[in-house]
C-alpha positions as CSV (number, residue, x, y, z in Angstrom):
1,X,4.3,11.5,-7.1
2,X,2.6,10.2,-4.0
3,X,-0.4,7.8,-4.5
4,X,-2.9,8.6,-1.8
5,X,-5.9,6.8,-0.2
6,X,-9.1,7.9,1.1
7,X,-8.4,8.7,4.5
8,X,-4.8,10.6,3.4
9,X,-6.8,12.0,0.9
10,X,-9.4,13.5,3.5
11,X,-6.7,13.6,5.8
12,X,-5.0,15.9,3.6
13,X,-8.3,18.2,3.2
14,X,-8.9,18.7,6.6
15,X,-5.5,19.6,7.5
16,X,-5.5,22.3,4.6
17,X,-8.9,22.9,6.1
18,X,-8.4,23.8,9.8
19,X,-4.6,24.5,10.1
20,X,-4.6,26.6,6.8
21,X,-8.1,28.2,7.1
22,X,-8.6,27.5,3.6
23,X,-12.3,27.1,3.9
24,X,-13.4,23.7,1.8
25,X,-16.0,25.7,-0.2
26,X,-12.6,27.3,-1.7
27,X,-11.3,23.2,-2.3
28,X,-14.2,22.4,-4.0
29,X,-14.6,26.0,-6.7
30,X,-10.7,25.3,-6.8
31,X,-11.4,22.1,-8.0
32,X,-14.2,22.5,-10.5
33,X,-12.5,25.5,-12.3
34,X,-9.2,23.1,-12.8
35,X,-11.9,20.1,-14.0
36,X,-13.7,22.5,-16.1
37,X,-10.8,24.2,-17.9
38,X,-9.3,20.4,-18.3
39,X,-12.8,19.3,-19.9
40,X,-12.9,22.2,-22.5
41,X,-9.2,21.6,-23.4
42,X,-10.3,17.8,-24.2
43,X,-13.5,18.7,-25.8
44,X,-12.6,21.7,-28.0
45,X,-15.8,22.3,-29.5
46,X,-18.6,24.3,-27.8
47,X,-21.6,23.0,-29.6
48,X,-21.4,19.8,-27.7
49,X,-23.6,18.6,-24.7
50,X,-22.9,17.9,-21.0
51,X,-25.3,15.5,-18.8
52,X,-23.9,16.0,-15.3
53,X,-24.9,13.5,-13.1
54,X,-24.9,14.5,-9.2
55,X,-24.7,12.7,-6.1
56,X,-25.9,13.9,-2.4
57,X,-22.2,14.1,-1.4
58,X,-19.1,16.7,-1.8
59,X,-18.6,14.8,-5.1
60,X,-21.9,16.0,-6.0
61,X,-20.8,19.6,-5.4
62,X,-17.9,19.4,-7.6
63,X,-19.6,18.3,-10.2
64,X,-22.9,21.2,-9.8
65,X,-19.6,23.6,-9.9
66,X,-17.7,22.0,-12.9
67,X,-21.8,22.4,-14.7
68,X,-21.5,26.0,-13.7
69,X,-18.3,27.0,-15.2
70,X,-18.9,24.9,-18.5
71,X,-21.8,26.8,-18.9
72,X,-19.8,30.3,-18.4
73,X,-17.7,28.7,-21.0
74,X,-20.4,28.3,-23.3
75,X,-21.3,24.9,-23.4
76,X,-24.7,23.3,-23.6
77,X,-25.1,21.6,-19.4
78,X,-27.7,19.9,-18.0
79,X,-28.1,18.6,-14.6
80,X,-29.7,15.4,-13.2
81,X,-29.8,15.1,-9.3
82,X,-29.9,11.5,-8.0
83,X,-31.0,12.6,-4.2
84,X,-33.3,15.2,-3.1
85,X,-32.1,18.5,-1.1
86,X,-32.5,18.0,2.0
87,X,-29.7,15.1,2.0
88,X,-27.1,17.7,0.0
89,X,-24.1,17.9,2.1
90,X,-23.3,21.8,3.2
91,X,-20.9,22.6,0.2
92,X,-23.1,21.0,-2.5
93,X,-25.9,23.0,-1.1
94,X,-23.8,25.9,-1.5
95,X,-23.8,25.0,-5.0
96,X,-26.6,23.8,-5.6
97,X,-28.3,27.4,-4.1
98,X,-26.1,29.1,-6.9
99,X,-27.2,26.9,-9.9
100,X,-30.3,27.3,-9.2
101,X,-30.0,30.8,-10.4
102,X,-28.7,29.6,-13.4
103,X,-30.9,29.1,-16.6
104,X,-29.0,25.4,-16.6
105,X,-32.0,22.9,-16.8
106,X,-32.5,21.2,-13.2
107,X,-33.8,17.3,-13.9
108,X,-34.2,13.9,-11.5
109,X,-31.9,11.3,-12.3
110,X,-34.7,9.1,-13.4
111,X,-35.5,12.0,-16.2
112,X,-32.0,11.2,-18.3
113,X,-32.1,10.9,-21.8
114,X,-29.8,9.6,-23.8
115,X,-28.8,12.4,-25.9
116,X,-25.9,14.3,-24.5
117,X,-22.4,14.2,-26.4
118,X,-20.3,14.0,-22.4
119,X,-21.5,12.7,-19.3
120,X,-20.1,13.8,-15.8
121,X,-20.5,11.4,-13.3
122,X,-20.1,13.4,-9.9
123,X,-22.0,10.2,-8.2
124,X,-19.9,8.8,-5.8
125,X,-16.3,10.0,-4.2
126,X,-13.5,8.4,-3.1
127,X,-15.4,7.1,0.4
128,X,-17.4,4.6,-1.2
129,X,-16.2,1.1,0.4
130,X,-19.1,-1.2,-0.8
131,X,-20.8,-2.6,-3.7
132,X,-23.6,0.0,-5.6
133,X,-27.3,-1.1,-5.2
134,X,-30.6,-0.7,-6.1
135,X,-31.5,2.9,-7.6
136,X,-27.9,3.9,-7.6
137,X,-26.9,0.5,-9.7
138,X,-29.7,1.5,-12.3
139,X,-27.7,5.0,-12.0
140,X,-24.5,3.5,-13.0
141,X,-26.1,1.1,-15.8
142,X,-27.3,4.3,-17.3
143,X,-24.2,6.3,-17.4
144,X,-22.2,3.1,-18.6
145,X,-24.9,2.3,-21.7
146,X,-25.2,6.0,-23.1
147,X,-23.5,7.1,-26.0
148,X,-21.6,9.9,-25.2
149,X,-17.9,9.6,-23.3
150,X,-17.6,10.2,-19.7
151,X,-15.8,12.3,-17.1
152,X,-15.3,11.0,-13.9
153,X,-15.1,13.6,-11.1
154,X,-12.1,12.3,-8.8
155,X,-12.8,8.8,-9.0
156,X,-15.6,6.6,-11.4
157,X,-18.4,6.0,-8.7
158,X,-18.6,2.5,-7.5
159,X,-14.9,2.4,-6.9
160,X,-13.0,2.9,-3.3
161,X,-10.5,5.7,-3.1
162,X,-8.3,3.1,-1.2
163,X,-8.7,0.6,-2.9
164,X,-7.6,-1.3,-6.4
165,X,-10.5,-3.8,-6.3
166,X,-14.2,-3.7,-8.0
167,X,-16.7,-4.5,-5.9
168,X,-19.5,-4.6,-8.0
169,X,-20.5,-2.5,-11.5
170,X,-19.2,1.1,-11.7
171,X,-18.7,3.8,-14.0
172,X,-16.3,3.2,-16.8
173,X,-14.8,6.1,-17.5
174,X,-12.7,7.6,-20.7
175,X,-11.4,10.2,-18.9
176,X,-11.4,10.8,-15.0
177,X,-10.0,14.2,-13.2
178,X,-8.6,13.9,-9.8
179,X,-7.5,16.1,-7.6
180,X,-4.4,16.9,-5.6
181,X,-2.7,13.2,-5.9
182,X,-3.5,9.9,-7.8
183,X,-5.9,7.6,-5.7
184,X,-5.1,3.8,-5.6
185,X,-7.4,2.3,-8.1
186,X,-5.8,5.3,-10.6
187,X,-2.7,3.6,-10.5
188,X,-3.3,-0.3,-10.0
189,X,-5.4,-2.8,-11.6
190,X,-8.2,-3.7,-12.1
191,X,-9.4,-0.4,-10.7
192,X,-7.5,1.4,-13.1
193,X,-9.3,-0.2,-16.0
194,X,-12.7,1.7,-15.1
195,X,-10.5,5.5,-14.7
196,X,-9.8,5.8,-18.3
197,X,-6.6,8.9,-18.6
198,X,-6.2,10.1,-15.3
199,X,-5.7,13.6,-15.0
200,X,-4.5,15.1,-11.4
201,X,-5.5,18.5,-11.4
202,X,-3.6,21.6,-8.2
203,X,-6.8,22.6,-6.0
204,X,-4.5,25.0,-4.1
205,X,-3.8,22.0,-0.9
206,X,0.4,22.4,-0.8
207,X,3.2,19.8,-0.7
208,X,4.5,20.9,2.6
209,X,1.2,19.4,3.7
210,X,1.1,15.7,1.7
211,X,4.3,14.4,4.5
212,X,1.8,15.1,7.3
213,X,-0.8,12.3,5.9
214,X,2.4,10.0,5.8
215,X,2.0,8.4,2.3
216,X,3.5,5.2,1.5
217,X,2.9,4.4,-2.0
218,X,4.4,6.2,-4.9
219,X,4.2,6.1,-8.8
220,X,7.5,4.7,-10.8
221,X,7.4,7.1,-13.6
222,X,10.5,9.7,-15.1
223,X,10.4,11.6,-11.9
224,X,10.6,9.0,-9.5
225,X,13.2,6.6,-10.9
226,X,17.1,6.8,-10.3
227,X,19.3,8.5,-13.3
228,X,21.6,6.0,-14.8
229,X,25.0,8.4,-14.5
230,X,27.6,7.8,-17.6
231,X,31.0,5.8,-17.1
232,X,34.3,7.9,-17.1
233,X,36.1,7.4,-20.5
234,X,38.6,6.1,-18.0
235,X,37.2,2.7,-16.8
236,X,37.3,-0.9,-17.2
237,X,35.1,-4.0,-16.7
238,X,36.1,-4.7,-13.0
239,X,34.7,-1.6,-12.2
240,X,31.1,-2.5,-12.8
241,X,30.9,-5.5,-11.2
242,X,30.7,-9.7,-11.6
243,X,27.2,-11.2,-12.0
244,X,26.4,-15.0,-11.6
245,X,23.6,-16.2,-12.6
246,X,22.6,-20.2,-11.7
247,X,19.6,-21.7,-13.7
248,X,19.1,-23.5,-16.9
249,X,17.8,-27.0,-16.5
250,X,16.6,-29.7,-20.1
251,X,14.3,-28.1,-21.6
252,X,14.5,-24.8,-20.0
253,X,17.7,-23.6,-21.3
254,X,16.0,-20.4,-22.4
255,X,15.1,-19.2,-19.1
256,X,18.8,-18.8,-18.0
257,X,20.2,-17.9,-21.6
258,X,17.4,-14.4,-21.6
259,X,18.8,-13.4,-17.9
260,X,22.1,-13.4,-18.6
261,X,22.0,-11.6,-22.2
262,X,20.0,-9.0,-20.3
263,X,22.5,-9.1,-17.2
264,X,25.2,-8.3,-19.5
265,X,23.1,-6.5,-22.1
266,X,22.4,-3.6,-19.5
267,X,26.2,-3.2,-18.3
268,X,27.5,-5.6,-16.0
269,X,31.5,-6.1,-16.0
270,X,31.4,-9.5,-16.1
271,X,28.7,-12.4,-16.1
272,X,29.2,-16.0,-15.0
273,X,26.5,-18.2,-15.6
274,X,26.1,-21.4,-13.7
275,X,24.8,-24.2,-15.3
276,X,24.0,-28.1,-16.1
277,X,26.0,-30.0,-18.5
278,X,23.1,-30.7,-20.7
279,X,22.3,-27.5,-21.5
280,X,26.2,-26.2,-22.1
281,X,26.5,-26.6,-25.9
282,X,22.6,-24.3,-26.6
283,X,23.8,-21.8,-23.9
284,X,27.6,-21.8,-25.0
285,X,26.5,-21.1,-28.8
286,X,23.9,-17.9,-27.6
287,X,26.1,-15.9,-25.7
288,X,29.7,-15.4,-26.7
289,X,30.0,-12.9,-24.0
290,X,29.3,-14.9,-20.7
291,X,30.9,-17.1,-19.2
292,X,30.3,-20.5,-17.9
293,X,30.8,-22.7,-14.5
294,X,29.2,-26.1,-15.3
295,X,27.7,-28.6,-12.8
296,X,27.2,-32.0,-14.2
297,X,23.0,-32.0,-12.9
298,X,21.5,-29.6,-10.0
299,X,19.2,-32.3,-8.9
300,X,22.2,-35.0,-8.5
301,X,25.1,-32.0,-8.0
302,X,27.6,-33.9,-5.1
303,X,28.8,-31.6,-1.3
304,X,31.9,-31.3,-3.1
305,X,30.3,-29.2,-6.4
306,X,28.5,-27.5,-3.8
307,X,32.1,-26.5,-2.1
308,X,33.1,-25.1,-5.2
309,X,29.9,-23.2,-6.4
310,X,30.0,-21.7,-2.6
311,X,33.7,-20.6,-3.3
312,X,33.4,-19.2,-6.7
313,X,29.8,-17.3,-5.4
314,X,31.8,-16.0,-2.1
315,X,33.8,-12.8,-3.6
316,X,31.0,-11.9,-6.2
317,X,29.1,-8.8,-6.8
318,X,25.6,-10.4,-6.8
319,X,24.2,-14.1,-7.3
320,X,20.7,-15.0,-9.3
321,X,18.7,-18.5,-8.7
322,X,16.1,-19.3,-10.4
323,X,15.6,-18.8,-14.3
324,X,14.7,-22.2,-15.9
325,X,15.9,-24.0,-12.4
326,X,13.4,-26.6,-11.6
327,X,12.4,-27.3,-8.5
328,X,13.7,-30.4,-6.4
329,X,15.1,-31.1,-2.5
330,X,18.6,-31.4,-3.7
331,X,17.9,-27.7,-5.6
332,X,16.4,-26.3,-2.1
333,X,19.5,-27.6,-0.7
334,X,21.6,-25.8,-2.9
335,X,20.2,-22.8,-2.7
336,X,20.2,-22.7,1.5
337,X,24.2,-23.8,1.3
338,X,24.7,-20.8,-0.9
339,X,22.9,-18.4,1.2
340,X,24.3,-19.6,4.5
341,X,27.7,-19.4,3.2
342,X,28.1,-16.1,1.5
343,X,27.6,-12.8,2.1
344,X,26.5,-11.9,-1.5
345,X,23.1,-10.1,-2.8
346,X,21.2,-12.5,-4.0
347,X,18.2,-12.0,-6.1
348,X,15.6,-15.0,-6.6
349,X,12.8,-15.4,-9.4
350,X,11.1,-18.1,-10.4
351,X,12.4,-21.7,-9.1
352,X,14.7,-19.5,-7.0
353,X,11.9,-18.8,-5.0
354,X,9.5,-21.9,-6.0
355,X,12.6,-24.1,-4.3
356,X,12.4,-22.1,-0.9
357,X,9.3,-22.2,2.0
358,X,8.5,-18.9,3.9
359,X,10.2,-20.3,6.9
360,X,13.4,-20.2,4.3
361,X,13.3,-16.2,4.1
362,X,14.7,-14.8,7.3
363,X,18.4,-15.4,5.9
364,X,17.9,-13.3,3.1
365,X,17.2,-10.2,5.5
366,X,18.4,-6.6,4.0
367,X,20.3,-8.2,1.0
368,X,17.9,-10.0,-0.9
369,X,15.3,-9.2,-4.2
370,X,12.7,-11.3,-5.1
371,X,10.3,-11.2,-8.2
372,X,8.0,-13.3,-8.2
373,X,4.7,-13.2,-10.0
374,X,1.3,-13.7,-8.2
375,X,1.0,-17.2,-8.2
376,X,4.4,-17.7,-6.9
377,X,3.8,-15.2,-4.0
378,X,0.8,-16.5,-3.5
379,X,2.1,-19.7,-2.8
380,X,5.0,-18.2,-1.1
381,X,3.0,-16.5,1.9
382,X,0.6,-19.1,1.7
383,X,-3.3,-17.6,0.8
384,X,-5.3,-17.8,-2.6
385,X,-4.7,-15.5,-5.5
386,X,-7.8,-14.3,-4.6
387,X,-6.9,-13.7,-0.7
388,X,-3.9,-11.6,-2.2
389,X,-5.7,-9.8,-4.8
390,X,-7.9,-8.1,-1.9
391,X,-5.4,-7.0,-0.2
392,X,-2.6,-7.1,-2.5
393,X,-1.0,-3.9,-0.9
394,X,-1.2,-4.8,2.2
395,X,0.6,-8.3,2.1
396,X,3.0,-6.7,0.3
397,X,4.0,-4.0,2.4
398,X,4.0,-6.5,5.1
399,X,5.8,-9.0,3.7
400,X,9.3,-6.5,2.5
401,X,9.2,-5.0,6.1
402,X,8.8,-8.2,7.9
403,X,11.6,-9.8,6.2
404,X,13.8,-7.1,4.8
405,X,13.3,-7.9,1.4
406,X,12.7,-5.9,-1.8
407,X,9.6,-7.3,-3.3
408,X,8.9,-6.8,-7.0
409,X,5.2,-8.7,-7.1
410,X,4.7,-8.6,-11.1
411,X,1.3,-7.6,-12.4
412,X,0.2,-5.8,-15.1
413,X,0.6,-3.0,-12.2
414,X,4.0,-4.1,-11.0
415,X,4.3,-3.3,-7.1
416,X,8.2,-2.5,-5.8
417,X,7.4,-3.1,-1.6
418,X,10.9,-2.1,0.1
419,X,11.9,-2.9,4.0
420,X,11.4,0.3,4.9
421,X,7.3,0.3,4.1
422,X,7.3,2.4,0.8
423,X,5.8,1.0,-2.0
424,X,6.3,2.1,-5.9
425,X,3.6,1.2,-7.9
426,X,5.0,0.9,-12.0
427,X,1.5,1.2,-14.3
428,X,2.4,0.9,-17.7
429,X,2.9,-2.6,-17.9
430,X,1.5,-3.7,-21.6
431,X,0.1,-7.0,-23.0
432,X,3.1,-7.4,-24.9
433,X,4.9,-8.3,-22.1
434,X,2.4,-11.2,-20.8
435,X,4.7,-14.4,-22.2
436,X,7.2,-16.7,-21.3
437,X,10.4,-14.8,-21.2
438,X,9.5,-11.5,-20.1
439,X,10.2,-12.2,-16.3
440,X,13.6,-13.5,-17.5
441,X,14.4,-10.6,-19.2
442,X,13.5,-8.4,-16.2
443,X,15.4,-10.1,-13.6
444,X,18.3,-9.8,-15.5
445,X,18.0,-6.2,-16.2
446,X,18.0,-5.7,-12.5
447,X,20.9,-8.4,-11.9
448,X,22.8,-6.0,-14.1
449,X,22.2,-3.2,-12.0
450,X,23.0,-4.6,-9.2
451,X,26.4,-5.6,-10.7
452,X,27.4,-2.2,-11.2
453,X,26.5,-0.8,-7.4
454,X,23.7,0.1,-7.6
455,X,21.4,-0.1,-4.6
456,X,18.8,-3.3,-4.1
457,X,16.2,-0.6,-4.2
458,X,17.5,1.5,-7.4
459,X,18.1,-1.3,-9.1
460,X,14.8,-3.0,-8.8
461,X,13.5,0.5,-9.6
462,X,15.5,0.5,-12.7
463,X,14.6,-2.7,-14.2
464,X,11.2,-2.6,-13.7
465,X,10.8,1.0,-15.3
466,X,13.0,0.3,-18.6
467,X,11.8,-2.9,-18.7
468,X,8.4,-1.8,-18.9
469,X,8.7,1.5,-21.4
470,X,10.8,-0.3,-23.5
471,X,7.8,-2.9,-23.7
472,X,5.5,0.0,-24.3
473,X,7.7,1.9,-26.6
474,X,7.4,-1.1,-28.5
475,X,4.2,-1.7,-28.7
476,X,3.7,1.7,-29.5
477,X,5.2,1.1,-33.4
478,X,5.1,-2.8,-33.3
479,X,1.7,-5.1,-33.2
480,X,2.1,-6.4,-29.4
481,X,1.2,-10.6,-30.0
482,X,4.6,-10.2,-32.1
483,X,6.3,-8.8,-29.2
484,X,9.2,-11.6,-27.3
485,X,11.2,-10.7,-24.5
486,X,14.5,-11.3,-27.1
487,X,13.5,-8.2,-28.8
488,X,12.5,-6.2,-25.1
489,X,16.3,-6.8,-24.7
490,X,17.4,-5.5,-27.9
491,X,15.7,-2.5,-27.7
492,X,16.5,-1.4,-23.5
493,X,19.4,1.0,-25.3
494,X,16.8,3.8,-25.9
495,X,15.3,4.0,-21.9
496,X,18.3,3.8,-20.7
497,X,19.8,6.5,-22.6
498,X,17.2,8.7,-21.9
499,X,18.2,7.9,-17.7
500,X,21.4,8.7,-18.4
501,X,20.3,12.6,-19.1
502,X,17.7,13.0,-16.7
503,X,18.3,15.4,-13.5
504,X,16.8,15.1,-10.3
């Protein structure tokens, strides 16, 4: 499913607005009956109480609709009005004309009581693009302290629609109700910390109308990622491709040994790993099922070790750099040889890409995946963590499209940027997976992939989505600080068998 922002959002309104003649007035009853047939569902019981909290905005309407309908539903509703009428947009005041022939209890803001079982915060909507102050602050404090759960109405006021960043205090929400599409800060963190379950809800605008607002980002869920199709009874190893993998270095022999059980773990033919000599004998004894080209040291490794790594890299399916490297000149050396003399995809994490300058990138154009985590991105493109966080979609987008590469930016919401300016945006990333290892395992998964044939693109779609369930599945039945990236890998069998019988 798309991910939308504000404007596309609006966008998207208007166009169902003016070139369907659906009058917004329909939008807005549209989208309180869905919200208030979606709140009963959750609530169940009709002796409970609802505190809906109203803005001077459209938001403001849909929530003085959702109040009326709860209240033909039987529930106990209450309204508090934060602005006075003569600032009521055009549809709220529509609504607000009808409630008022309602016995529902009209209140000021200021009059809220902490007594209702559900608050509705129909506040703010996905416009806002600046920090809550003064009375509306004291607002938000008020919803956030009470008691009783809370509803968001399309977005938790004091977040932007287009936006994944909190500018200042705003609702916290258990549950918020959206409408259409997902908004940014549904999908991507820290936003998506305040939203609570996010529950998209039809208000009658159609999907031959969501291309016109030319969305870019999209969620990586079931629907959206590639089917894994099952080998032919008749097959053999060459058929799925031969993976190297060069890494490993004293003291970081792990790094390299997680990516290559993965890499072979989730189906390629065959799996080379390049490595140092001190490392051979822990590597050797891990894996019985890889193989092994050793290089005496990468920081001291001779032109003529070079000649041979490029030779034995040149007919390959795919080449990985970086788990457990280390960074050095010689090692940036290394990797620019390889990459000037081959043709093969080449995927880079870690010291792959902590060896290499932004100046180094334009080589890797249209056959190239990199997955790196902020920090190393940060560095990478050369602003703060806090300079990307801003703006994280952005320099993301523009990063893959300037250089042709697929990005996979790790985060607890994992961003997959692709050269041709889409951007899927995986959510479910679990604390269980925040240790040393997991971006091994990950970047194998996808090296894998990529063995076989699959695309850059599927492939990074594909290892970030089984990597990712198969860390929540797990910490779904197991207690997550126990968690390693050893057992993610154990366990990738069960996403991947449910890829294998989905149909798109």
């Amino acid at each position: 499913m798309e991910i939308l922002d504000s404007y596309q959002m609006s966008l998207a309104d208007r166009l169902t607005i003016d070139e369907l003649k659906v009058p917004s007035i329909v939008l807005m009853e549209n989208a309180a009956r869905a919200s208030a047939d979606v709140i009963e569902k959750i609530v169940g019981s009709k002796s409970c109480s609802f505190a809906v909290i109203v803005g001077a905005g459209n938001n403001g309407g849909d929530g003085i609709a959702i109040a009326r309908h709860l209240y033909n539903k039987g529930f106990h509703v209450e309204i508090f009005l934060a602005e006075s009428e003569e600032k009521f947009s055009q549809d709220l005041l529509i609504n607000y004309e009808i409630i008022k022939r309602y016995p529902i209890k009209l209140n000021r803001v200021e009059d809220y009581e902490d007594k209702f079982d559900y608050i509705i915060d129909a506040l703010f909507g996905t416009g806002l693009n600046r920090s809550i102050e003064g009375r509306y602050l004291e607002i938000v404090r008020k919803i956030n302290y009470s008691k009783g759960q809370i509803f968001s109405v399309d977005i938790p006021s004091g977040l932007s629609g287009s936006s994944p960043n909190i500018f200042g205090e705003a609702v916290k929400a258990n549950w918020t109700i959206t409408f259409c599409r997902p908004k940014i800060p549904h999908c991507i963190y820290p936003a998506m910390d305040y939203c609570g379950e996010v529950i998209v809800v039809d208000i009658s605008i159609p999907d031959f109308i969501i291309p016109k607002v030319e969305p870019y980002l999209y969620q990586l869920n079931i629907k959206t990622v590639p089917s894994i199709p099952k080998r032919l009874k008749f097959t053999h190893k060459g058929a799925y491709g031969h993976a190297v993998l060069l890494g490993g270095s004293l003291g970081k022999s792990g790094a390299i040994t997680i990516a290559t059980i993965a890499t072979i773990k989730t189906g390629a033919g065959l799996t080379t790993s390049i490595i140092p000599e001190k490392i051979f004998s822990s590597f050797a004894a891990s894996i019985p099922e890889a193989m092994y080209f050793i290089v005496e040291d990468f920081d001291c490794i001779s032109h003529k070790e070079i000649d041979k790594i490029v030779e034995f890299v040149k007919d390959k399916t795919v080449l990985t750099i970086g788990p457990g490297m280390g960074t050095s000149d010689r090692k940036k050396e290394l990797i620019n040889e390889l990459i000037d003399r081959t043709d093969t995809p080449v995927i880079l994490d870690a010291d792959g890409i902590n060896n290499l300058s932004i100046s180094d990138l334009n080589k890797f154009k249209f056959r190239s995946i990199i997955t790196p985590h902020i920090g190393e991105f940060s560095r990478l493109i050369g602003v703060s963590k806090d300079e990307l966080q801003k703006d994280i979609i952005k320099m993301a987008r523009e990063f893959s499209v300037k250089y042709g590469i697929v990005l996979v930016l790790k985060s607890a919401s994992t961003l997959i940027a692709l050269p041709d300016g889409v951007i899927y945006v995986y959510s479910g990333g679990v604390p269980a997976l925040a240790k040393g290892g997991s971006g091994d395992c990950l970047v194998g998964i996808i090296t894998g992939f990529v063995s076989q044939g699959f695309s850059l693109k599927d492939s990074a779609l594909l290892g970030v989505y089984i990597f990712g369930e198969t860390g929540r599945k797990l910490s779904s039945i197991r207690n997550e600080l126990t968690i390693t990236a050893t057992e993610v890998i154990k366990d990738i069998d069960g996403i991947i068998d449910e890829l294998q019988h989905i149909i798109h």
